[in-house]
C-alpha positions in Angstrom: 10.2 5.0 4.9 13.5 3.6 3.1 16.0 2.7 4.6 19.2 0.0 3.5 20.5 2.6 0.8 23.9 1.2 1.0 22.9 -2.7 0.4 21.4 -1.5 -3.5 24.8 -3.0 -5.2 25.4 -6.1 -2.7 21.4 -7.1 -3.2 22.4 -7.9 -7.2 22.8 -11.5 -6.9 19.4 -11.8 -4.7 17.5 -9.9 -7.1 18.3 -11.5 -9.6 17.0 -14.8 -8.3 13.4 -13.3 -7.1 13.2 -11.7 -10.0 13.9 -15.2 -12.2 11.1 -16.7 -10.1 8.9 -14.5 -11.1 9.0 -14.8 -14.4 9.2 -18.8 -14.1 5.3 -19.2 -15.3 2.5 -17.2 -16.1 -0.4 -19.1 -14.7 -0.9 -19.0 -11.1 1.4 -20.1 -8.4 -1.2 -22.2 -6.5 -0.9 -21.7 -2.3 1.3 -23.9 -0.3 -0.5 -26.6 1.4 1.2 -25.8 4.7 -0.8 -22.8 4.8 -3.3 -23.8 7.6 -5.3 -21.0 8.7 -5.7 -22.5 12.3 -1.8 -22.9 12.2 0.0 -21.5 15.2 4.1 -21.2 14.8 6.2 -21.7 18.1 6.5 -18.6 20.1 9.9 -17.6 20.0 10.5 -15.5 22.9 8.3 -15.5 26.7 6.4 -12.6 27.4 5.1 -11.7 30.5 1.4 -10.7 29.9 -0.5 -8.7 32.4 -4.1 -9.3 31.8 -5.3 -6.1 33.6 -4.6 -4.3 30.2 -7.5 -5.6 28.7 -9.4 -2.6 30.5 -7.9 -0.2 28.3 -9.5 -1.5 25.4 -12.9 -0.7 24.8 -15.9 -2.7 24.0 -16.3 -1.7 20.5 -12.2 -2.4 20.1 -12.7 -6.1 21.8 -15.6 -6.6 20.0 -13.9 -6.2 16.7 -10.7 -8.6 18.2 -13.0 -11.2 18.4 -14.9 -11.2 15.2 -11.5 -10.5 13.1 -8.4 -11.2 15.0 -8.8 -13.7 17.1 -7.9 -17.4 17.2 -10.0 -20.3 18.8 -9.5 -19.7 22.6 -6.8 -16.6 21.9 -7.4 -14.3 24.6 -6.9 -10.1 24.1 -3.4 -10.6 25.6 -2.3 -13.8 23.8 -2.9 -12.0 20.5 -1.0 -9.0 21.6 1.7 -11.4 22.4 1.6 -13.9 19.6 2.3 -10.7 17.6 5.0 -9.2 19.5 7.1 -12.6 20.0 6.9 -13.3 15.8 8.3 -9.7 15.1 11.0 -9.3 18.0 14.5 -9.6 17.9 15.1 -11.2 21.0 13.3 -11.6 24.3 13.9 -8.2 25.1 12.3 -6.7 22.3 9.1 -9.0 22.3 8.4 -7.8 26.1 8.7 -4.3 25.4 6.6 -4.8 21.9 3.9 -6.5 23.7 3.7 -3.1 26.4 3.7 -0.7 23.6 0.8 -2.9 21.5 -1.1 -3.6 25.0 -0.9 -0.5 26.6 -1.9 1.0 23.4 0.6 3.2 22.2 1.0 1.5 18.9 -1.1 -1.1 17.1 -0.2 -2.8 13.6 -2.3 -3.2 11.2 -4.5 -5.8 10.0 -2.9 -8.4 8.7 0.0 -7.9 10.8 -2.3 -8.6 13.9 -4.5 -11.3 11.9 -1.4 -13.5 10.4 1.2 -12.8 12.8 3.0 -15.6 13.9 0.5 -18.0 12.2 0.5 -20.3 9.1 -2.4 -17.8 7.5 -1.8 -15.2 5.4 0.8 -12.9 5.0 1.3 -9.6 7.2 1.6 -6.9 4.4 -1.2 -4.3 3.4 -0.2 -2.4 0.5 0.9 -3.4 -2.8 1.5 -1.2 -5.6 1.9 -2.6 -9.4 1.8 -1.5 -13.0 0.1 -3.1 -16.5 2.2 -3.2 -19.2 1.2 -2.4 -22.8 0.5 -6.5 -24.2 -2.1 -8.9 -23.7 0.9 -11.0 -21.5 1.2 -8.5 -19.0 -2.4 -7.7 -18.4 -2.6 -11.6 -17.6 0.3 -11.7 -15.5 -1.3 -8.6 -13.9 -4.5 -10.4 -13.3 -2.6 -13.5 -11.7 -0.7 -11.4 -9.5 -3.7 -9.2 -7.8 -5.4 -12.1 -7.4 -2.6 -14.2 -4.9 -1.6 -10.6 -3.7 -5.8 -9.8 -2.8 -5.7 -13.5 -1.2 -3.1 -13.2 1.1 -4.4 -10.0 2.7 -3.1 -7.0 0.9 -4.6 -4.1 -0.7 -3.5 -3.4 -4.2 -3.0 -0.4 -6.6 -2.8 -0.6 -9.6 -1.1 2.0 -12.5 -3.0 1.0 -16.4 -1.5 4.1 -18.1 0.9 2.1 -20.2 -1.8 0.4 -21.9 -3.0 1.9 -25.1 -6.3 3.7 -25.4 -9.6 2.4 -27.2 -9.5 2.5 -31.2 -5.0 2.5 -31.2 -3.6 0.1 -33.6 -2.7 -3.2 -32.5 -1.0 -6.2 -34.4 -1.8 -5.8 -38.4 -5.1 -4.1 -38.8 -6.7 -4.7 -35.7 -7.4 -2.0 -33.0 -7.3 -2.0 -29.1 -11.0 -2.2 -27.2 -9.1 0.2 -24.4 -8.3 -0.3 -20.7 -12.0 -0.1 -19.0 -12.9 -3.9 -20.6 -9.8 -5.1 -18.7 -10.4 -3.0 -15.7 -13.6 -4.5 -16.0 -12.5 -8.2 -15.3 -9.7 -6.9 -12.8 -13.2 -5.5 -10.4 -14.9 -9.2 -11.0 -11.4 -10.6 -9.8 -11.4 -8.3 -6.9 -14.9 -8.9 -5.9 -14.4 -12.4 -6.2 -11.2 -12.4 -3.7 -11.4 -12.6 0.4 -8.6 -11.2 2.0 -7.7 -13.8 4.2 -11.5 -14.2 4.6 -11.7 -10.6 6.9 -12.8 -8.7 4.7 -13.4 -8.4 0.8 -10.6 -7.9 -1.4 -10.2 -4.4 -2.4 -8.2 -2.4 -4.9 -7.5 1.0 -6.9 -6.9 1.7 -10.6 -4.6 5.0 -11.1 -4.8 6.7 -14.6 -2.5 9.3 -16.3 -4.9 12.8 -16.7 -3.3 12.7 -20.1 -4.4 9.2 -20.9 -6.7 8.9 -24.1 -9.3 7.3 -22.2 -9.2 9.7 -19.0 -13.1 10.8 -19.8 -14.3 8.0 -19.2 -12.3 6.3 -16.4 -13.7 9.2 -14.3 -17.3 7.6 -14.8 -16.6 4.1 -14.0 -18.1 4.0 -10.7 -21.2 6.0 -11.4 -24.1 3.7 -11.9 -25.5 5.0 -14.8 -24.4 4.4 -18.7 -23.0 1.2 -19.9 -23.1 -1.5 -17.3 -20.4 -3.4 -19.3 -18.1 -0.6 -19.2 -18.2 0.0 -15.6 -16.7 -1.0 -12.2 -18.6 -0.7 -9.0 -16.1 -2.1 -7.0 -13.0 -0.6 -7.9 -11.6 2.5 -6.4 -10.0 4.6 -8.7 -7.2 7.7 -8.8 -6.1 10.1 -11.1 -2.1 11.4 -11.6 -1.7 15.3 -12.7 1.3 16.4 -13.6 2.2 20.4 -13.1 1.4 21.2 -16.7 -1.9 20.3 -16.2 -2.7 22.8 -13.2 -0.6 25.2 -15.3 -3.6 24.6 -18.3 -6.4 25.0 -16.2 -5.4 28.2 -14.3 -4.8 29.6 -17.6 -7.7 28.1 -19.2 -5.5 26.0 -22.2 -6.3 23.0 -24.1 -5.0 19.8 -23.0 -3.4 17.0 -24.8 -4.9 13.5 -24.8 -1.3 11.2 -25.6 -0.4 7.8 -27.1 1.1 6.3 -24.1 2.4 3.9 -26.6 4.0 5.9 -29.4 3.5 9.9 -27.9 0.9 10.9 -30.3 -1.6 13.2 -29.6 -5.3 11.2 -29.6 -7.6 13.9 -28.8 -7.3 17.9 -27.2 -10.2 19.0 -24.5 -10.4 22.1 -22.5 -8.6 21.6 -19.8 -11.1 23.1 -17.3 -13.7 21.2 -18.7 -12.0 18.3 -17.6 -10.9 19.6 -14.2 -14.6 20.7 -13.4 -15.6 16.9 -14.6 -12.7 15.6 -12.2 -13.9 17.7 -9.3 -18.0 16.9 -10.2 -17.1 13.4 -10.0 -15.7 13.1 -6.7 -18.1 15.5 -5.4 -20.8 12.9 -6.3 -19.3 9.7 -5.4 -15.9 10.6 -3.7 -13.7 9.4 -6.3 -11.4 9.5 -8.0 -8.2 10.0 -5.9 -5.6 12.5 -6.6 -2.0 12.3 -6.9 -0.2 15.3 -8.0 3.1 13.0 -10.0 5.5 15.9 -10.1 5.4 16.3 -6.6 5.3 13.1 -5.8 8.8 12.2 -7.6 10.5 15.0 -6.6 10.0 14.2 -3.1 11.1 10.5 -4.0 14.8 9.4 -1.8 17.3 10.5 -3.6 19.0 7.0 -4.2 15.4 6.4 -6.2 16.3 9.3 -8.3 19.8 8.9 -9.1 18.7 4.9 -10.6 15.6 6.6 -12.3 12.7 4.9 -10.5 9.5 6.7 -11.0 5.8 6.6 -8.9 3.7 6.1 -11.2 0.6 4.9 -8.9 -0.4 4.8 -5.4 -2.9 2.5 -3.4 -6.0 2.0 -1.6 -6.0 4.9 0.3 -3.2 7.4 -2.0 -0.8 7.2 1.6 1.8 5.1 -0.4 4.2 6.3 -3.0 6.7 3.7 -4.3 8.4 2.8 -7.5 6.6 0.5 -9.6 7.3 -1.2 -13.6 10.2 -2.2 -14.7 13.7 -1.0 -12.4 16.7 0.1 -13.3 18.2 -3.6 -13.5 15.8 -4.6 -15.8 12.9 -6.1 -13.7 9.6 -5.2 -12.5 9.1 -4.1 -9.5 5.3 -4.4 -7.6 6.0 -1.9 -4.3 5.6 -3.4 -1.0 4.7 -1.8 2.1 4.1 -2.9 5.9 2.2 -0.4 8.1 1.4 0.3 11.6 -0.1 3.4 13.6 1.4 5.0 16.7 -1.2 6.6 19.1 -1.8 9.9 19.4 -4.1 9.3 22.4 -1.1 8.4 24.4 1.5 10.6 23.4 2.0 11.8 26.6 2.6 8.3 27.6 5.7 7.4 24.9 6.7 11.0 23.7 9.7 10.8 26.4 9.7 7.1 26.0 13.8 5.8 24.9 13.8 3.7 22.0 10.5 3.3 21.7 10.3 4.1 17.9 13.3 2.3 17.0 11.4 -0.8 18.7 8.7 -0.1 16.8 10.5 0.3 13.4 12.6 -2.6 14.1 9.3 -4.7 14.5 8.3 -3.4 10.9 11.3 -4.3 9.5 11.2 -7.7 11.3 7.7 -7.7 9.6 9.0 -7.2 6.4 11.6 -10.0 6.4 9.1 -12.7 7.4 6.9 -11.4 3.9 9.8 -12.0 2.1 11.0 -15.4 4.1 7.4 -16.7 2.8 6.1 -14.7 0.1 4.8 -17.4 -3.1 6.2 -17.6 -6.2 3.5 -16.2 -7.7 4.6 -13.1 -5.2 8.2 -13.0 -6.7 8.2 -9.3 -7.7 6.8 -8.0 -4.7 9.3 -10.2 -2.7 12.0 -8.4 -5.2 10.8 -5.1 -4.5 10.7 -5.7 -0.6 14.3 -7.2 -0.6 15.6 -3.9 -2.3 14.2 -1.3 -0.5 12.6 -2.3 2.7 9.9 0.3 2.4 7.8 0.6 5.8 5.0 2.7 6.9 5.0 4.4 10.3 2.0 6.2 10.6 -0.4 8.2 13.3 -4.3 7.6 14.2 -6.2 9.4 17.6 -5.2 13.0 16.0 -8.6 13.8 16.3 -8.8 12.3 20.1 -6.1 14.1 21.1 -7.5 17.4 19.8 -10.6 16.9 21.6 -9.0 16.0 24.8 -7.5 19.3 25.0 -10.3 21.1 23.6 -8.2 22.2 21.0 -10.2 22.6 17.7 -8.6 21.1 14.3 -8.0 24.2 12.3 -6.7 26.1 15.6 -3.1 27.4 15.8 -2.6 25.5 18.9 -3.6 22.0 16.5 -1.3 23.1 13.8 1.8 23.1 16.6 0.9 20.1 17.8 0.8 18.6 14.6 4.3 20.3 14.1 6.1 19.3 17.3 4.4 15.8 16.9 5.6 14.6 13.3 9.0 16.5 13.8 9.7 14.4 17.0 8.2 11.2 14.9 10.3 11.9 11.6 13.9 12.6 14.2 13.4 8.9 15.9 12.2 7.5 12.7 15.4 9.0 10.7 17.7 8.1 13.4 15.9 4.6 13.9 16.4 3.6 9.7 20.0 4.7 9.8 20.6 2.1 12.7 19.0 -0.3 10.7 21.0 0.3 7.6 24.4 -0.2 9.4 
């Protein structure tokens, strides 16, 4: 959700200056020693905690507080509150951030709940980037996932600016492709702990008219060249309409130069779209993002600059501009989540405020990424600053179905779905222009 369309001119000046420290070095940014991961920060607001809540979670839920979330000695209710008082905007707002988290009718995500109002980490999820066509930029590339993997996010990552195996490069010399660089970007990944809870974990997006597309598709399968795979990537695909268009007519497709528009190589296109479909049949993979769509649904202040999505993440929910902006610098998208309940809509359907509360929390969120965001971070903290993208999503759907003993492809689930995400998308409207003013 975007939101601060008016501050795009007045932001210049602050840009300007991110942007400058990103591009200050291209070795890594090492981490700031103050980072302490058993670092609490003062509470800034009282909370009143009601312990009783804890019933509400179940053993499974506290079981998985304590082995990821948790401090030394944190109880249920001091983590609900440690995270509440660090995203509020005054005492107020942490008390009724701490009922909504505790009597479960939202719950952040991750690394909001992990590094909330501690030294450790950094509370964003998503981060969305793009490789340039040189040797520089893959580096820098590189450099960035790895402090971006470190502090807790998910990355994706777009490599369809980068020339295809066998293209000219330099005199006589020829490119060896993207999949030996995707290669060492999985080894990096693998080699990453996010905020040591879980591995770190990222996607590769490809152009369907890439030179190279054949192949990408395979680079999970565990068969064929082990040097040209990578096991522990995920990996996505962009189709634009002209390729549907081919394959319901049954055309050839065009294999292009993304660095000079030439055409490398012409397959079938159902050939390639039964391939596509095989392969994530077999190992679930590779995502799909249809790119038309996509940017046409893009904000319209994105349009009128010329921004483009040209990737998506982890799990293909995000769509933000990446690459280089409108101004000149690159952006790597940014994006802060948390999930309202669905299992309690009864509960906070009628509930005043309560998504503006919510929404102001993310965008509270947000700011304290950018406050403390590395150097080595620079763009991302550029991108955040300028459009103070947040994600307001759903989870229980399936709980609140089976509550009512509705089944999922009923018409009574579809109205619900309706009437839910139209009440949702009203607050959340309403709760961004109050932000933006």
């Amino acid at each position: 959700m975007d939101f601060r369309e008016g501050q795009e001119g007045s932001m210049d000046t602050l840009a300007q200056d991110v942007i400058a420290a990103a591009t200050a070095a291209i070795a890594p940014t090492p981490p700031r020693a103050a980072r302490d991961s058993r670092a609490v920060r003062p509470q800034p607001y009282p909370v009143t905690v009601d312990h009783g809540r804890d019933a509400l979670l179940t053993d499974f839920g506290k079981e998985t507080l304590r082995d990821r979330y948790l401090l030394p000695s944190e109880t249920f209710q001091d983590l609900f509150v440690r995270v509440a008082s660090a995203y509020a905007d005054d005492a107020a707002h942490a008390q009724r951030i701490y009922d909504y988290i505790s009597k479960l009718w939202f719950m952040p995500a991750t690394p909001v709940l992990s590094n909330g109002g501690t030294g450790r980490g950094l509370p964003i999820s998503c981060y969305l980037n793009s490789v340039p066509d040189s040797l520089e930029g893959i580096v820098d590339t590189w450099n960035e996932n790895v402090w971006l993997a470190s502090r807790g996010g998910g990355i994706g990552t777009y490599w369809g600016n980068v020339r295809g195996i066998g293209e000219p490069v330099g005199l006589n010399g020829k490119t060896s492709g993207i999949i030996p660089f995707v290669r060492v970007m999985d080894s990096l990944t693998l080699a990453i702990s996010q905020g040591s809870l879980r591995r770190g974990s990222a996607a590769c997006y490809l152009d369907i008219s890439h030179p190279e597309i054949e192949e990408f598709l395979e680079i999970r399968k565990p068969s064929g060249d082990f040097n040209r795979k990578a096991l522990n990537l995920h990996h996505g695909v962009l189709i634009p309409d002209a390729f549907m268009e081919a394959v319901r007519k049954g055309g050839d497709w065009n294999l292009i130069s993304p660095k000079d528009g030439s055409v490398r190589g012409t397959v079938d296109a159902r050939s390639l779209f039964q391939k596509l479909v095989e392969t994530r049949l077999a190992t679930g993979e590779p995502y799909i993002v249809f790119a038309d769509h996509v940017n046409k649904a893009m904000p319209k202040h994105h349009r009128d600059v010329g921004l483009k999505v040209s990737t998506s993440n982890l799990c293909s929910e995000i769509t933000l501009p990446t690459g280089r902006d409108h101004l000149g610098n690159d952006r790597t998208a940014v994006c802060c989540l948390s999930s309202l309940n669905l299992e309690t809509w009864d509960d906070w359907k009628d509930a005043r405020g309560f998504i503006e509360d919510v929404m102001r929390f993310l965008d509270n969120v947000l700011q304290d990424y950018i406050d403390r965001a590395e150097p080595g971070m620079a763009r991302a903290a550029y991108s955040a600053a300028r459009e103070r993208s947040v994600g307001l999503g759903v989870m229980g759907f399936h709980s609140f179905l089976q509550a009512r003993g509705l089944p999922f492809e009923g018409a009574m689930a579809k109205q619900y779905n309706l009437r839910i995400f139209k009440h949702i998308r009203a607050q959340v409207d309403e709760a961004s222009m109050q932000l933006a003013v």
